[in-house]
C-alpha positions as CSV (number, residue, x, y, z in Angstrom):
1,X,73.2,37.5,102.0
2,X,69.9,39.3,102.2
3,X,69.6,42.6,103.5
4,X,68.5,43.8,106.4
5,X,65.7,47.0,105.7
6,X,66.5,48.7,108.6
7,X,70.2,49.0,108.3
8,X,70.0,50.6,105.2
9,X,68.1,53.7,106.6
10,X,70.6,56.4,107.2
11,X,70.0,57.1,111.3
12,X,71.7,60.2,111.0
13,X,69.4,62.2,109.0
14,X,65.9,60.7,110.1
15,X,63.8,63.2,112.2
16,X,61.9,61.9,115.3
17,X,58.9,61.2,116.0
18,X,57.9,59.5,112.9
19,X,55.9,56.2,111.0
20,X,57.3,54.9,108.5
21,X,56.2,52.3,106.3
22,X,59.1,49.8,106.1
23,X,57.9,47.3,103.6
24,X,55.2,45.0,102.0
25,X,55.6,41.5,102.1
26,X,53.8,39.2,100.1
27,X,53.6,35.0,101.0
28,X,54.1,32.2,99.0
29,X,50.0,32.0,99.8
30,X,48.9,35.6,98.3
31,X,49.2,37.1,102.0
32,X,50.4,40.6,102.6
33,X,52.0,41.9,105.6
34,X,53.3,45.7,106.0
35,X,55.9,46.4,108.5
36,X,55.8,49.8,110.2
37,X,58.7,51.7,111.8
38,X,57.4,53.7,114.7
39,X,59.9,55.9,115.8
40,X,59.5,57.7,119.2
41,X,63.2,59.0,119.8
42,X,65.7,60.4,117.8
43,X,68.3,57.5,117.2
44,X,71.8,58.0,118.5
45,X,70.6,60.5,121.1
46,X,67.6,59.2,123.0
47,X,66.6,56.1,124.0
48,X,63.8,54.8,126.2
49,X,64.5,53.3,129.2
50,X,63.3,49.3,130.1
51,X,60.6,49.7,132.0
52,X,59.5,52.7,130.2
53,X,59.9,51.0,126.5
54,X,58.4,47.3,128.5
55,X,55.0,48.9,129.9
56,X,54.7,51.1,126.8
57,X,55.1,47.9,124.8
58,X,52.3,46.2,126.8
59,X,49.9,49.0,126.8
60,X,49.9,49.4,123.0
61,X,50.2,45.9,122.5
62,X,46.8,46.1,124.1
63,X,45.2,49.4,122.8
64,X,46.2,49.0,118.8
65,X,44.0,45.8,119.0
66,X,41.3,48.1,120.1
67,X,41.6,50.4,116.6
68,X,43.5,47.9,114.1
69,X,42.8,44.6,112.6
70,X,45.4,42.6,111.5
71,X,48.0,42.8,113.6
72,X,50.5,40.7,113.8
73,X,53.2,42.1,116.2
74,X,54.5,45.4,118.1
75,X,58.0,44.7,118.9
76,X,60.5,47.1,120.6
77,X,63.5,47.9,118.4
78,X,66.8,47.1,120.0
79,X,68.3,50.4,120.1
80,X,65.4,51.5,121.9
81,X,64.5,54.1,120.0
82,X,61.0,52.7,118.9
83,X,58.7,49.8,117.7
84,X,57.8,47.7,114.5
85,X,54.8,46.7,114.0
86,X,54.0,43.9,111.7
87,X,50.0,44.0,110.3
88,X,48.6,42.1,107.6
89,X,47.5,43.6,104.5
90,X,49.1,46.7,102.2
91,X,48.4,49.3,104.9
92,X,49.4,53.0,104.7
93,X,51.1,55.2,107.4
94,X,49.0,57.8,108.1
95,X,46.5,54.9,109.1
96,X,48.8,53.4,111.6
97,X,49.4,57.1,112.8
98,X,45.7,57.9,114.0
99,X,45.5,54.7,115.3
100,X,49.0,55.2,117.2
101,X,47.8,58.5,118.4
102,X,44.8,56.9,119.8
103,X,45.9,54.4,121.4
104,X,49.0,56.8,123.0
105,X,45.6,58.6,124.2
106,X,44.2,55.6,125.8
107,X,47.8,54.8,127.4
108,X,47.9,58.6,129.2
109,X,44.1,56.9,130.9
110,X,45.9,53.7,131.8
111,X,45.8,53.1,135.7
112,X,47.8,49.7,135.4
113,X,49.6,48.2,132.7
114,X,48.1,44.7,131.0
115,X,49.7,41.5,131.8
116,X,52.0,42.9,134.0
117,X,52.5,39.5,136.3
118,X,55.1,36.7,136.1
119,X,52.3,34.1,134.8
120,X,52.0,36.7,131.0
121,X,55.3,38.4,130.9
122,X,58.4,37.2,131.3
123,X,60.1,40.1,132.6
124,X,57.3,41.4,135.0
125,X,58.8,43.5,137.0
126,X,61.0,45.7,134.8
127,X,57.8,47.6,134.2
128,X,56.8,51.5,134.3
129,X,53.6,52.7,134.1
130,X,54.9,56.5,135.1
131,X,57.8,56.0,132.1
132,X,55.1,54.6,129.8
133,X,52.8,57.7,130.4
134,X,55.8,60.2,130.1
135,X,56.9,59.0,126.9
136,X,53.4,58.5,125.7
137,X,52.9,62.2,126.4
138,X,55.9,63.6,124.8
139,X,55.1,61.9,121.8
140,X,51.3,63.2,121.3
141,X,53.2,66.6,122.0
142,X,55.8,66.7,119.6
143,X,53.6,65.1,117.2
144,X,54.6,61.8,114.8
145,X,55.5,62.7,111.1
146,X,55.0,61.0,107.9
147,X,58.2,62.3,106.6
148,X,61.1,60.5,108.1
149,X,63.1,63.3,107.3
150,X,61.1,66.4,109.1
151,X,61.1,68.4,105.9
């Protein structure tokens, strides 16, 4: 059985908020894909709420677009603690950090949240634009790490 990357991280000792570099990938075709961990809440003691984590999902969905090429996906982790992001090419963390940061920025200017209707999303109206903002703000506040440890 292959391992999952994620459960091998101890979720004890990590230190919130940081960007982690998960992996490189490379395809049978010579394509590389880098998987980010983006962690916004300290596991096993925060986690974001739907709507929050939903409208904060669409809105840097959106924005990264704006400041990286490549990507592939932003997906919300289960635990609701943060997002991976999938991008091709062998991309570095403090890259995906300024351009998280940015777009965070542009989400605290947001005065709706994109495709927030029940012909692009599928969950429409679990959505918080006040949640997404909050947690968008703490975030730029406490500031994202490199090291997932806080040392």
């Amino acid at each position: 059985m292959n391992k999952v990357e994620s459960f091998e991280l101890d979720h004890r000792k990590v230190k919130a908020p940081y960007i982690r570099k998960c992996c490189l990938l490379n395809g049978p075709q010579g394509d590389s894909v880098t998987k980010f961990d983006i962690r916004f809440l300290q596991p096993n003691k925060e986690a974001f709420g739907t709507a929050a984590m939903h409208g904060l999902e669409h809105l840097l969905a959106y924005e990264l677009r704006n400041n990286l090429e490549g990507i592939i996906d932003l997906s919300p982790m289960g635990c609701r603690t943060g997002f991976y992001l999938s991008i091709f090419g062998d991309r570095e963390a403090s890259e995906i950090k300024v351009a998280i940061e940015n777009a965070l920025k542009e989400v605290l200017k947001a005065t709706e949240i994109p495709a927030a209707n029940d012909i692009q999303c599928g969950n429409y109206r679990d959505l918080s634009l006040f949640g997404a903002k909050e947690y968008a703000k703490e975030a730029l506040d406490r500031g994202f790490s490199l090291n997932i440890y806080g040392e």
